[in-house]
C-alpha positions as CSV (number, residue, x, y, z in Angstrom):
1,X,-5.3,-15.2,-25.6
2,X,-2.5,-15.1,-28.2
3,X,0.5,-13.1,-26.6
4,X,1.2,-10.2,-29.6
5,X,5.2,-8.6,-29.9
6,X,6.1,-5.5,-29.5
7,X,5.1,-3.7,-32.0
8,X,7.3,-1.1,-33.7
9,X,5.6,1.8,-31.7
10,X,6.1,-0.2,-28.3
11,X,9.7,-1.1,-29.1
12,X,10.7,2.7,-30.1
13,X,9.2,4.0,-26.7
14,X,10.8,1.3,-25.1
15,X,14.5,2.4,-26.7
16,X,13.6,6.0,-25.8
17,X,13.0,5.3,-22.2
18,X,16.4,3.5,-21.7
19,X,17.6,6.5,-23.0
20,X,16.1,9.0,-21.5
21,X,15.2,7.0,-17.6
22,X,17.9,5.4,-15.6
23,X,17.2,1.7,-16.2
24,X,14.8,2.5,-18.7
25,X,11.9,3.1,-16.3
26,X,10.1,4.8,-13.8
27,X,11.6,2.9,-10.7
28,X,8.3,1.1,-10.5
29,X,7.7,-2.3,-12.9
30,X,10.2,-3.2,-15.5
31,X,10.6,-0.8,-18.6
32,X,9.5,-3.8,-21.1
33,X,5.9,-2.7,-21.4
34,X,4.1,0.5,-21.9
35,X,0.7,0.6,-21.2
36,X,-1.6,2.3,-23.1
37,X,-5.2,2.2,-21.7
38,X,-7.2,0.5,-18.7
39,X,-11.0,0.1,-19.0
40,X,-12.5,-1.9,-15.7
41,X,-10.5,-4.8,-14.3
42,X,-7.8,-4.6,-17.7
43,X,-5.2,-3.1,-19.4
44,X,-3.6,-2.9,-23.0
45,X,-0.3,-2.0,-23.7
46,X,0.6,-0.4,-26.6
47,X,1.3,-3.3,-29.2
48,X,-2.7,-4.7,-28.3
49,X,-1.7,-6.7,-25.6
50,X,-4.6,-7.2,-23.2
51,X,-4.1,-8.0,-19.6
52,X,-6.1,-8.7,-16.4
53,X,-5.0,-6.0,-14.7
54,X,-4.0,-7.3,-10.6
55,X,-1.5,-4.0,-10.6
56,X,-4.1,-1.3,-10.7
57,X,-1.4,1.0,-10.5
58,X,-0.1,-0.2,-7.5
59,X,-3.8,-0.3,-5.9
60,X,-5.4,3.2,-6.2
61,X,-7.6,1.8,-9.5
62,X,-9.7,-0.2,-6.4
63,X,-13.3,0.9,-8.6
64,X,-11.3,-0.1,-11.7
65,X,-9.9,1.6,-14.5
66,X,-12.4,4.5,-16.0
67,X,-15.3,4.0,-13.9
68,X,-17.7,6.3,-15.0
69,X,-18.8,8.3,-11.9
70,X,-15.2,8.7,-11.0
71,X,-14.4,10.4,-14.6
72,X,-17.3,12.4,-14.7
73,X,-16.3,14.1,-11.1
74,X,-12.9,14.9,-12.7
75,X,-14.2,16.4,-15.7
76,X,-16.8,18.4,-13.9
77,X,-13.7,19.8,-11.8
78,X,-11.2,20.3,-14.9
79,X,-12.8,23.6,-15.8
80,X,-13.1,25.0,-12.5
81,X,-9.3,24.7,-11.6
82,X,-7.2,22.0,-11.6
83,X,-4.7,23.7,-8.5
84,X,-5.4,26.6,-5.9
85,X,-2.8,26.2,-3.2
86,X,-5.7,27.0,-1.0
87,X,-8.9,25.4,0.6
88,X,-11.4,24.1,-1.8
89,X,-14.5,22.5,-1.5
90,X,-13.9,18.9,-3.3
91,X,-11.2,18.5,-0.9
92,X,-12.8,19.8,2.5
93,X,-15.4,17.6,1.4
94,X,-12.9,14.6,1.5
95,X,-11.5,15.5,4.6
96,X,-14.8,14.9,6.2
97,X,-15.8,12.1,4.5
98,X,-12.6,10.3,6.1
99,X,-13.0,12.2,9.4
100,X,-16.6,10.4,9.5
101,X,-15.0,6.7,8.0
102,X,-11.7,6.5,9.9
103,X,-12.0,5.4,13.6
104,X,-8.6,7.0,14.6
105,X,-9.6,10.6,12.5
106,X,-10.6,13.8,14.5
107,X,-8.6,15.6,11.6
108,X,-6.8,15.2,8.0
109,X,-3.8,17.0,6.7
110,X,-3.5,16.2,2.8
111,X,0.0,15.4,1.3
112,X,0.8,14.4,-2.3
113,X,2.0,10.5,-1.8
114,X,2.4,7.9,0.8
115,X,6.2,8.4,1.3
116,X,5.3,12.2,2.4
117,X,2.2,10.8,4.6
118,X,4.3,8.5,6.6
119,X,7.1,10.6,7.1
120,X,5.1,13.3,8.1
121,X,3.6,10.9,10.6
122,X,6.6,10.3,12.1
123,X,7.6,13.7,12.8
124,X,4.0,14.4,13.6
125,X,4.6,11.4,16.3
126,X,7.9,12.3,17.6
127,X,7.1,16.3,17.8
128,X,3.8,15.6,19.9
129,X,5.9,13.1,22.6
130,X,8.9,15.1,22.3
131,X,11.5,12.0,22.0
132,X,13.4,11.0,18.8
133,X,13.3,7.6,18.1
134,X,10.4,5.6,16.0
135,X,10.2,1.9,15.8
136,X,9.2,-0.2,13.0
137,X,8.9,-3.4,11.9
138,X,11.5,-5.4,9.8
139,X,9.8,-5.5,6.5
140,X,7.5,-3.3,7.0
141,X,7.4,-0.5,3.8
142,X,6.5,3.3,4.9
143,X,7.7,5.2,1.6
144,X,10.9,6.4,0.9
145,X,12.2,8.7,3.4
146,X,15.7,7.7,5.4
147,X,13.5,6.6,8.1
148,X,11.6,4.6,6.3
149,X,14.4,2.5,4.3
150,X,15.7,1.0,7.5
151,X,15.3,-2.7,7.3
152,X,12.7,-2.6,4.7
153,X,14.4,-5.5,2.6
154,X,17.6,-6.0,4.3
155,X,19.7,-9.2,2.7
156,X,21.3,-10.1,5.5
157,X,18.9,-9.5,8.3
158,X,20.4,-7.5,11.3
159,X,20.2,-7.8,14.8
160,X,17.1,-6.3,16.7
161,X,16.8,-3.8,17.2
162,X,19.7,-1.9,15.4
163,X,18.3,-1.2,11.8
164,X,19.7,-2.1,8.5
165,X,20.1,0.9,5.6
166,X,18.6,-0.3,2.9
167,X,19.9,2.3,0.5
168,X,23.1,4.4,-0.5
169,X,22.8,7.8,0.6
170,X,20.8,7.5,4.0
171,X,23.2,9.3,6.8
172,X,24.4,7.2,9.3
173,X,23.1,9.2,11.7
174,X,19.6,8.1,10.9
175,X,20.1,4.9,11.9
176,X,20.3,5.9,15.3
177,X,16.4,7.3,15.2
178,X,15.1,3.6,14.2
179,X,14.7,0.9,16.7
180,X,13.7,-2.7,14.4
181,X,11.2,-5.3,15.9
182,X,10.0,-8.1,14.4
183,X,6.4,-8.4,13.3
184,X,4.0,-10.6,14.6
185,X,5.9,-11.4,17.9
186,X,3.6,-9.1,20.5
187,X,6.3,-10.2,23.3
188,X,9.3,-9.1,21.3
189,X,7.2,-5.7,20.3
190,X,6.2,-4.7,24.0
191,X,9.5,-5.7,25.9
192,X,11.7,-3.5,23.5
193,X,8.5,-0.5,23.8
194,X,9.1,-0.6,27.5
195,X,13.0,-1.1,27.9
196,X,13.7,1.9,25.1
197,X,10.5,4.0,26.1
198,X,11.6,7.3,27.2
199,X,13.6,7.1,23.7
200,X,10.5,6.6,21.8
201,X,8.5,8.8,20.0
202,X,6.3,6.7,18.1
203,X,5.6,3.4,16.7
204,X,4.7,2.2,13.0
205,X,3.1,-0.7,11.9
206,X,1.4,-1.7,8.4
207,X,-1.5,-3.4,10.0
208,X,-1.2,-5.9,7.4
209,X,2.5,-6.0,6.9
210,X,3.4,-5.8,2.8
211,X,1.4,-9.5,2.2
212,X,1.5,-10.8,5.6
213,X,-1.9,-10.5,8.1
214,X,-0.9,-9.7,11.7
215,X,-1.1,-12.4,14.2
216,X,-4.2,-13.0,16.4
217,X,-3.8,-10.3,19.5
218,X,-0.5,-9.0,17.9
219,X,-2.2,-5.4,17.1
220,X,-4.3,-5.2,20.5
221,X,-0.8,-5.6,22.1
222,X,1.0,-2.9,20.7
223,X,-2.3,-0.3,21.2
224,X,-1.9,-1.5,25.0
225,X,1.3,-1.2,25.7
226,X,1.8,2.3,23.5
227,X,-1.6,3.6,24.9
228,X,0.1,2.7,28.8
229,X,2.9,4.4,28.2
230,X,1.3,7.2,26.0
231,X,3.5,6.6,23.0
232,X,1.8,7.2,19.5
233,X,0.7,4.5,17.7
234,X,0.8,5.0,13.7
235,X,-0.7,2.5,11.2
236,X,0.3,2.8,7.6
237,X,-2.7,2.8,6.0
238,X,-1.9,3.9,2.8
239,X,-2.7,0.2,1.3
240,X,-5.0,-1.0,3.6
241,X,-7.2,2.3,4.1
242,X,-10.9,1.7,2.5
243,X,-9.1,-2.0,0.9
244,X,-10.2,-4.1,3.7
245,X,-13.5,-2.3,4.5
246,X,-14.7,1.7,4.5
247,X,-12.5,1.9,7.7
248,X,-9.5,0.8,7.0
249,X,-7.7,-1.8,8.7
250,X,-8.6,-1.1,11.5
251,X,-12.1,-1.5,11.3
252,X,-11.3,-4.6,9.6
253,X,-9.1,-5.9,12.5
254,X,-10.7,-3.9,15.7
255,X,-8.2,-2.0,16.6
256,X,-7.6,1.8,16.7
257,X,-4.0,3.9,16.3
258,X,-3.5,7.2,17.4
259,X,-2.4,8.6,14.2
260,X,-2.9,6.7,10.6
261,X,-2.0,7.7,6.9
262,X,-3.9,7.3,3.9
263,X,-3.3,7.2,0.1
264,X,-3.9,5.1,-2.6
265,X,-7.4,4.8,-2.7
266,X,-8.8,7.8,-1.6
267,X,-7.2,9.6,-4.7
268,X,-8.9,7.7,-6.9
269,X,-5.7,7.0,-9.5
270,X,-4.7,10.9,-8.5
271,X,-1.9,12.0,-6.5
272,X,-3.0,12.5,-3.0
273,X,-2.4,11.1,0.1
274,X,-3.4,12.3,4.1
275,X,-2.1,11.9,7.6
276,X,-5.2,11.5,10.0
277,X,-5.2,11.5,13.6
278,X,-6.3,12.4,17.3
279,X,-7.2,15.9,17.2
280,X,-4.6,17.1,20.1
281,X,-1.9,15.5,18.0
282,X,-2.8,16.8,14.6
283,X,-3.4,20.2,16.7
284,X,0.2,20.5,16.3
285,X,-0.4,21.4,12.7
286,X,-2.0,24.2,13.6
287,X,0.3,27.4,15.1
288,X,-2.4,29.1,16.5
289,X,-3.6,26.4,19.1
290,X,-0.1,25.1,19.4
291,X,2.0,28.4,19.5
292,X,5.0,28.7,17.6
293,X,7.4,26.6,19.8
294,X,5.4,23.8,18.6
295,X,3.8,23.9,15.6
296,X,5.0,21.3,12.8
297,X,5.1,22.9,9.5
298,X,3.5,21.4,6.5
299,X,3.1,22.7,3.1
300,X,2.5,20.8,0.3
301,X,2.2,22.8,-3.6
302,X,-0.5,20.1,-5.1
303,X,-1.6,19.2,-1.3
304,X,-5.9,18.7,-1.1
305,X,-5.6,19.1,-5.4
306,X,-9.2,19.2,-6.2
307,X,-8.7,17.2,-8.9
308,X,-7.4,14.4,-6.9
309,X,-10.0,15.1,-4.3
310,X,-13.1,14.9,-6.2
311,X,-11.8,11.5,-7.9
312,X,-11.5,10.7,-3.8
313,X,-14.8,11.3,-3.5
314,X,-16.2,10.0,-6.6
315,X,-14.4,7.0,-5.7
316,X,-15.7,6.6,-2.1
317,X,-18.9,7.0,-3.3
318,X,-19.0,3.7,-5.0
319,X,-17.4,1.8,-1.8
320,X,-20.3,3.3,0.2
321,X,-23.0,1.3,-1.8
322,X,-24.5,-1.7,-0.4
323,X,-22.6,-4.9,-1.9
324,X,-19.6,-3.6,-2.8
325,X,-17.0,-4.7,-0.1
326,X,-19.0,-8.0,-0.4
327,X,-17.9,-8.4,-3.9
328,X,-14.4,-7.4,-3.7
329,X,-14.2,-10.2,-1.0
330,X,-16.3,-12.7,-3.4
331,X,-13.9,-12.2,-6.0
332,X,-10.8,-12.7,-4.3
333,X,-11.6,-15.3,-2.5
334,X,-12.8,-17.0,-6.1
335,X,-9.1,-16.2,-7.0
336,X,-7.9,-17.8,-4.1
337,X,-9.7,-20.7,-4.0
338,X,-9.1,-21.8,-7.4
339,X,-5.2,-21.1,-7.3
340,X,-5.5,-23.0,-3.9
341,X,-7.0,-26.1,-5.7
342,X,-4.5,-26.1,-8.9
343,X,-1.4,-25.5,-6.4
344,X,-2.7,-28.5,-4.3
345,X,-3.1,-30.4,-7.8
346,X,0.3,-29.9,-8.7
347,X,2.0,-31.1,-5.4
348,X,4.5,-27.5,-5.8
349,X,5.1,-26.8,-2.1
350,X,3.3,-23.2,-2.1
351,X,0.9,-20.7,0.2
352,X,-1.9,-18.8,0.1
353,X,-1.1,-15.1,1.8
354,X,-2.9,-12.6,2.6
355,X,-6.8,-11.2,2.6
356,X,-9.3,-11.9,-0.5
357,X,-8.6,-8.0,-1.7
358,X,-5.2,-8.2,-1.6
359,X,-3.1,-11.5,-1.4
360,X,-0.2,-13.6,-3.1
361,X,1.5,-16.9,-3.8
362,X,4.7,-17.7,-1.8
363,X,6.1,-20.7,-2.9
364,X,7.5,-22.4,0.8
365,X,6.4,-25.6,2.8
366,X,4.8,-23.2,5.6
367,X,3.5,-20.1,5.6
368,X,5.6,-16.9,6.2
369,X,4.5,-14.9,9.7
370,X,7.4,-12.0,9.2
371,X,9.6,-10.9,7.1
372,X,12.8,-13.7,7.9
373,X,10.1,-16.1,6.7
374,X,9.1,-14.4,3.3
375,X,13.4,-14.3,2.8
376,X,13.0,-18.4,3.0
377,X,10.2,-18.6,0.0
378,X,11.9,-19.5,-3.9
379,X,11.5,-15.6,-5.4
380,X,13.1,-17.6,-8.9
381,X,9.8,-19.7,-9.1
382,X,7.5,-16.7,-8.4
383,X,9.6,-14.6,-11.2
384,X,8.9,-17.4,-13.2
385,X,5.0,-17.9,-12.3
386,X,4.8,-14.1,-12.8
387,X,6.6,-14.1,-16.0
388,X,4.4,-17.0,-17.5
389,X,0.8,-15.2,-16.3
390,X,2.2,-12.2,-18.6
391,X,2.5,-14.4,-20.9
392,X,-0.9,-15.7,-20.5
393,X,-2.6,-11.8,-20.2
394,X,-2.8,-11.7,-16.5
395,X,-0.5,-8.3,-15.4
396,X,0.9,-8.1,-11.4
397,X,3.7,-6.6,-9.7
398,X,6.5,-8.7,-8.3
399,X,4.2,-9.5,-5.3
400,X,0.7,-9.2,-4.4
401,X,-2.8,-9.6,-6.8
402,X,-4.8,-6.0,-6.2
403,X,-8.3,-7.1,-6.4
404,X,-10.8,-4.7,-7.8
405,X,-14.7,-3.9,-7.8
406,X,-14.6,-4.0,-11.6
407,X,-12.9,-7.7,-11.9
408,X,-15.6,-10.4,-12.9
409,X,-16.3,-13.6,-13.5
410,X,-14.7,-13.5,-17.0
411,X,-11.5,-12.0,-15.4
412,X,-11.2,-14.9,-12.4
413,X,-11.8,-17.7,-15.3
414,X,-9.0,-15.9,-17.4
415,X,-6.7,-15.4,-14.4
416,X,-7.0,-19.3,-13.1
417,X,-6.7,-20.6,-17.2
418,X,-3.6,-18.7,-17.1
419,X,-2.8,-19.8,-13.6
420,X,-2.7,-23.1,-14.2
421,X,-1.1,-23.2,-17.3
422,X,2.1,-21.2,-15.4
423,X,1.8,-24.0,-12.7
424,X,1.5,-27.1,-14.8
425,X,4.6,-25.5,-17.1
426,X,6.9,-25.3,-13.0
427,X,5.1,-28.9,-12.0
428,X,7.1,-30.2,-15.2
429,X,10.5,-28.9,-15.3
């Protein structure tokens, strides 16, 4: 596939965003392409570039780009109201189709994006046990609230469990309502959940942490220990939920949270996201079974769109159908297999990490269990593999390959071509 230049169109909307957006961009992928269309498992930009597409828009595009049924729930909905501010069917509807998926659901409030799920979570967690504090796991990404952006990325890793800010403008203060532990180390976890307890009014986990699958038992231990001491457990689920399997993660992995959140997927490429949980801690949503010492408010102008809730359920549709989990799985682990055979090949010290629907090259002699160990893997060589797949018509974000339902064959024979070429070009220099 011949790479093509920008054309004069591409280059003039490129111009105008550096103008117009700080850094030229929407703070998501650099501002040096502009897509134009997606159809399936690809994408073109606008000078007729065509990509396998492994971004699907950060994950939501899990039935691929356009798919049909999805589209033709939208457009039945676009005449009917695109926004009500009020209860609808498409989105009660979704609410019980995840109240009947999720293990951890009794109830669903909708929100508009991950970073409003999980921080609503939080609060949800610390107003239900009355106590401040929430731990979280170093590396571990929850959206963008000051909470969350404590010892997300941190360069130089702090000491547990005192958080690092990982941005300019967080209050100091807020470091003082985030205890750090690090992932995949159960012992570490449950000593600091018991010696800060009292303190504690929730934990967070992504049950899969960014690329990183948790360590055997490592999950079971933190229900325990939080279901002993009757501390919320919260998985961020906004990846993971309806990736892994219809249930989530933890369906996938056995092990059921108090409290999860959801996004992504079950928006079906539209802005919505939910917080879902046991029904006498979502109770304190409600004012009249809670009374108004305790109720949490929550309002949300786009929040249970039905737009975005009958792509949701367009899209959930599909995932039910026999074969379809089975395919994602086929594909990726098609993916990794053949990456795993032209890495071996080429003698470049590199792993394979993460689960067949979502996964990643790190380029280290071991493989990373936490985050300390992703900071030890050569990022220059992955900029440069990534740069070179571009190159070669495969698209992905800085880290991770989002599998999809609509990738083929044609894609994974496309993906290793280009693979291997990107290799054999590193196994040279």
């Amino acid at each position: 596939m011949t790479h093509l230049p920008p054309s004069e169109r591409e280059r003039a909307l490129i111009e105008t965003a550096r103008r117009v957006l700080p850094g030229g961009t929407f703070g998501n992928v650099p501002g040096d392409l502009v897509i134009a269309e997606g159809q399936g498992g690809r994408v073109r930009d606008i000078s007729g570039n065509e990509y396998v597409d492994f971004l699907l828009g950060s994950g939501p595009m899990f039935v691929g780009h356009g798919h049909p049924e999805v589209l033709a729930a939208v457009q039945e909905q676009l005449p009917r109201g695109t926004t009500f501010f009020a209860n609808n069917e498409p989105g009660i509807r979704l609410a019980a189709e995840i109240v009947d998926a999720v293990a951890c659901a009794d109830q669903v409030r909708f929100v508009s994006s991950g970073t409003e799920a999980d921080a609503y979570a939080m609060r949800l967690a610390r107003a239900f046990r009355g106590r401040d504090k929430i731990l979280k796991f170093e590396g571990g990404y929850h959206g963008m609230s000051d909470w969350s952006l404590m010892s997300l990325a941190p360069r130089r890793p702090g000491n547990f469990p005192r958080p690092v800010p990982d941005s300019p403008g967080i209050p100091a203060s807020a470091a003082d309502e985030v205890l750090i532990a690090p992932f995949n180390d159960a012992d570490a976890a449950e000593a600091l959940i018991r010696a800060r307890q009292d303190e504690l009014g929730g934990v967070i986990v992504e049950p899969f942490q960014r690329l990183i699958p948790p360590a055997p038992g490592f999950l079971a231990r933190l229900r325990a220990v939080t279901a002993e001491l009757g501390i919320p457990l919260i998985f961020d689920e906004v990846v993971t939920g309806f990736r892994f399997a219809y249930g989530g993660a933890q369906a996938y992995y056995g092990v059921t949270p108090d409290i999860c959140t959801l996004g992504k997927i079950i928006g079906g490429g539209f802005p919505l996201a939910a917080i879902a949980g046991r029904a006498d801690i979502m109770a304190l949503f409600d004012r009249e079974t809670v009374g108004s010492e305790r109720f949490l408010m929550q309002i949300g102008t786009l929040s249970g769109n039905p737009v975005a809730a009958a792509a949701g359920l367009a899209t959930l549709a599909v995932l039910r159908r026999p074969g379809a989990y089975e395919k994602v799985f086929a594909t990726g682990r098609a993916l990794m297999d053949g990456m795993g055979r032209i890495l071996r090949d080429s003698r470049i010290p590199a792993q394979i990490l993460g689960e067949p629907p979502l996964f990643d090259i790190v380029f280290a002699d071991t493989a990373p269990h936490d985050y300390r160990g992703v900071l030890r893997a050569d990022a220059d060589r992955a900029r440069r593999v990534n740069r070179a797949l571009r190159e070669g018509g495969v698209l992905k974000g800085e880290s991770k390959y989002y599998v999809s339902l609509a990738h083929d064959d044609a894609d994974i024979a496309h993906t290793l071509d280009a693979f291997a070429h990107a290799i054999a070009a590193e196994a040279g220099q």
